[in-house]
Backbone as JSON Lines, residues from 0, in Angstrom:
{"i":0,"aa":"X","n":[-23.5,15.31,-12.49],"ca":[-22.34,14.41,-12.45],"c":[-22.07,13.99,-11.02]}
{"i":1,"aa":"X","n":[-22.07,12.42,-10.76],"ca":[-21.75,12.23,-9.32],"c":[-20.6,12.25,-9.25]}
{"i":2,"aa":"X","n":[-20.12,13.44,-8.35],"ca":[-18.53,13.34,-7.83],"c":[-18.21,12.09,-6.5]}
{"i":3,"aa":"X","n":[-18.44,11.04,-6.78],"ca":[-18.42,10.09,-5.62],"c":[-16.91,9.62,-5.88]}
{"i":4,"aa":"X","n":[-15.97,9.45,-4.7],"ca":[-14.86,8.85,-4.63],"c":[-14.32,7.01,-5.49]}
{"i":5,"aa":"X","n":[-15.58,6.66,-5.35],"ca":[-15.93,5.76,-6.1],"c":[-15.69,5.1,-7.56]}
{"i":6,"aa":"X","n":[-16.25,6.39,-8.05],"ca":[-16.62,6.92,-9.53],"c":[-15.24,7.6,-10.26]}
{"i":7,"aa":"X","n":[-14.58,8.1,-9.06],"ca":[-13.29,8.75,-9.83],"c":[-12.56,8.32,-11.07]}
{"i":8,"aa":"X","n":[-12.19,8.85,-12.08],"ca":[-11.65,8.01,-12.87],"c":[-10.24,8.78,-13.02]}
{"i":9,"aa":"X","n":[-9.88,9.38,-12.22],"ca":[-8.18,10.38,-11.94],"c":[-7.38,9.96,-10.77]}
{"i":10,"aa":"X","n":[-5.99,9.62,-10.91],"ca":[-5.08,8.84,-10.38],"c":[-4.99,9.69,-9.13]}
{"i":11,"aa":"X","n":[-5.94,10.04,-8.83],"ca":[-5.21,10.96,-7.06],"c":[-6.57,11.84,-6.45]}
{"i":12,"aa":"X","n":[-6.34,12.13,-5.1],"ca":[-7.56,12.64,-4.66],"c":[-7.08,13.61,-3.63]}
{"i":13,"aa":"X","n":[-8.23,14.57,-3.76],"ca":[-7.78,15.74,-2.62],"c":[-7.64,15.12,-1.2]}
{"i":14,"aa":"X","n":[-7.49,16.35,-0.46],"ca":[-7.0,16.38,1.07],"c":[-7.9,15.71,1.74]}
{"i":15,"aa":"X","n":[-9.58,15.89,1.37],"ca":[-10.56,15.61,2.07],"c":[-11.22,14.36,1.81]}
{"i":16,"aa":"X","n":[-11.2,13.88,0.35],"ca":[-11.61,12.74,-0.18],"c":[-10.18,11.83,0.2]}
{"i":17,"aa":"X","n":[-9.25,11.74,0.54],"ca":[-8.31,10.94,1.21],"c":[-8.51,10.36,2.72]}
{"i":18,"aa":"X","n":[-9.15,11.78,3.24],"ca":[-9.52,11.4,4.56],"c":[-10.33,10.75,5.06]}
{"i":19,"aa":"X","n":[-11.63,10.81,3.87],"ca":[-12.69,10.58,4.0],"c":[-12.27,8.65,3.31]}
{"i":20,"aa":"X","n":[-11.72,8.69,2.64],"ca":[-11.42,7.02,1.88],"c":[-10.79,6.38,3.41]}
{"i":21,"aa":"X","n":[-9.43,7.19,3.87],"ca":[-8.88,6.53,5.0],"c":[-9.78,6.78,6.22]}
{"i":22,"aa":"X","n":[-10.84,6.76,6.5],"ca":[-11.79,7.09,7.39],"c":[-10.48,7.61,9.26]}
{"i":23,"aa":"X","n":[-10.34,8.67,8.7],"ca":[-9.14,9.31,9.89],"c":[-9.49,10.55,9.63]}
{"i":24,"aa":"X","n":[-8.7,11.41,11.27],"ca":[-8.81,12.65,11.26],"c":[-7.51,13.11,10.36]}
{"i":25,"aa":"X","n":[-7.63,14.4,10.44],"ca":[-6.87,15.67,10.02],"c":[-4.99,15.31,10.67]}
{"i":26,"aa":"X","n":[-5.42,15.15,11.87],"ca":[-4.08,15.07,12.49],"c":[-3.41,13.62,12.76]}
{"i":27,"aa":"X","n":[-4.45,13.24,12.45],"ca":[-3.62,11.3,11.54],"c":[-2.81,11.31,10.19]}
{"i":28,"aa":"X","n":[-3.84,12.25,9.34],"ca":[-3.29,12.63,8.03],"c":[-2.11,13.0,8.13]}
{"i":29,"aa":"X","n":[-1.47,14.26,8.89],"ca":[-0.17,15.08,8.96],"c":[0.47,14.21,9.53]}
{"i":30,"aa":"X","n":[0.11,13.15,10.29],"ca":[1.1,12.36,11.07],"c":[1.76,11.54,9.66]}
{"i":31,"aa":"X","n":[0.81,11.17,8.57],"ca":[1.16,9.75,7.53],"c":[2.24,10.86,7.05]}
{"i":32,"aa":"X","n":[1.8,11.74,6.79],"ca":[2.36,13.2,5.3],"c":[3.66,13.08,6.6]}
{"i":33,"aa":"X","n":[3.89,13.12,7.39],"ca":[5.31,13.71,8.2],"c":[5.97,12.16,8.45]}
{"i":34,"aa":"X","n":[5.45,11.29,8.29],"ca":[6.19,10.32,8.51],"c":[6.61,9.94,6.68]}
{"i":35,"aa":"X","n":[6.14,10.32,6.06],"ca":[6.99,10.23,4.45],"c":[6.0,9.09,3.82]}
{"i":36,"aa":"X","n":[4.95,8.24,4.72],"ca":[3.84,7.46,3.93],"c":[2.7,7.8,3.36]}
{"i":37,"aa":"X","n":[2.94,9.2,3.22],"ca":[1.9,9.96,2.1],"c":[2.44,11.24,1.59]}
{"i":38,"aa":"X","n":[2.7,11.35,0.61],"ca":[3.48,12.61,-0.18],"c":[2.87,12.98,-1.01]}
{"i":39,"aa":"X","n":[2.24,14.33,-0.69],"ca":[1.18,14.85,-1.56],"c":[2.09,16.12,-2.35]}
{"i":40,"aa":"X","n":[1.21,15.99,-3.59],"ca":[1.16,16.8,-4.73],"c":[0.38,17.99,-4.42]}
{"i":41,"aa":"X","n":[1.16,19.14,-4.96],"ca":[0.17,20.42,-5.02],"c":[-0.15,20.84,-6.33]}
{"i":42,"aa":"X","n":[-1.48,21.23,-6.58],"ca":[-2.01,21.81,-7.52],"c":[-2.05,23.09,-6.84]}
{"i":43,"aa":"X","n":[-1.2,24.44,-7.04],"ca":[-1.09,25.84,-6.8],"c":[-0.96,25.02,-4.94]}
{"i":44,"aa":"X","n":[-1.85,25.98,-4.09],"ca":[-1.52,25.67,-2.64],"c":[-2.05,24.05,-2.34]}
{"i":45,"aa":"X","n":[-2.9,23.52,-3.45],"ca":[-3.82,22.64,-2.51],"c":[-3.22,21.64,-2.88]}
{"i":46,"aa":"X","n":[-3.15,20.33,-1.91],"ca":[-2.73,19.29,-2.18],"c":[-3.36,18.29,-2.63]}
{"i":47,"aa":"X","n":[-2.74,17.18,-3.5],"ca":[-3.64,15.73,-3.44],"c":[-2.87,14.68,-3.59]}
{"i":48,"aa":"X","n":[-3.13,13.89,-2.95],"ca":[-2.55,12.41,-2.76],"c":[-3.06,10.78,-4.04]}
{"i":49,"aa":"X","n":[-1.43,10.61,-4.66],"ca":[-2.22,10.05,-6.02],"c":[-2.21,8.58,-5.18]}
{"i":50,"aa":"X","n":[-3.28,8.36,-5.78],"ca":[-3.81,6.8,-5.25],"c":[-3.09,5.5,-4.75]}
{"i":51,"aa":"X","n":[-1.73,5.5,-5.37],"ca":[-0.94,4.29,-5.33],"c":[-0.51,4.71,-3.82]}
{"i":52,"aa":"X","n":[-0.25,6.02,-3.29],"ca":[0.41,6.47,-2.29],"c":[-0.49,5.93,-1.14]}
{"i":53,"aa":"X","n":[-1.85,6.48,-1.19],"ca":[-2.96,5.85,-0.82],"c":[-2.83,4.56,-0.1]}
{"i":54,"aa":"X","n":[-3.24,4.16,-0.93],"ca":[-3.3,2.39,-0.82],"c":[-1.6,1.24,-0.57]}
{"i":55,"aa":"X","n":[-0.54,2.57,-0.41],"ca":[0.63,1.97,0.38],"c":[0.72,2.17,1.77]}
{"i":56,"aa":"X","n":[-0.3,3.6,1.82],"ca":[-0.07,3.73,3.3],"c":[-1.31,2.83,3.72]}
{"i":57,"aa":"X","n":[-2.18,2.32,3.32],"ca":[-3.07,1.25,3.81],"c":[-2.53,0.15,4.08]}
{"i":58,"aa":"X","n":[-1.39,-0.32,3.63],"ca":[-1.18,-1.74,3.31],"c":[-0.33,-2.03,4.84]}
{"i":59,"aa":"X","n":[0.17,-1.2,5.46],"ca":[1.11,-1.44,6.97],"c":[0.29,-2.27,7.99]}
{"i":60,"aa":"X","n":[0.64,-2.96,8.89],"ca":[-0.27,-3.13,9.81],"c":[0.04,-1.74,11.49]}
{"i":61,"aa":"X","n":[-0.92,-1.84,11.81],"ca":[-1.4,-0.74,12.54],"c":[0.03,-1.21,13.71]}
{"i":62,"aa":"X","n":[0.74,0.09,14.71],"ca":[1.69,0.28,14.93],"c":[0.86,-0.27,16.62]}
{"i":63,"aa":"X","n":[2.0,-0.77,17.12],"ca":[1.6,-1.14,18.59],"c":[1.91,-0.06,19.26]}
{"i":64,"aa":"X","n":[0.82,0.53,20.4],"ca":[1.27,1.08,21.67],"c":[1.7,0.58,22.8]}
């Protein structure tokens, strides 16, 4: 079975397949999750981020320095 991000057919994706879709680090991630534009779900400890959340935090344009 190809587990490709692609292929998914379930409304949400883990910690790593999020990161890997938003091509960002770890500590970009905690920055979206702490700024309230990604609110992840836990299954027991682990989290996952359902898709619509995803693709809202895509939709911003990138913040000026």
């Amino acid at each position: 079975m190809n587990n490709s991000i692609s292929t998914k057919e379930v409304p949400f994706l883990s910690f790593s397949e999020t990161q890997k879709a938003l091509d960002c680090s770890k500590t970009f991630m905690y920055t979206l999750i702490d700024k309230g534009e990604l609110k992840p779900k836990y299954l027991g400890a682990k989290p996952y981020f359902l898709i619509n959340d995803i693709l809202g935090a895509m939709k911003d344009a990138p913040e000026k320095y």
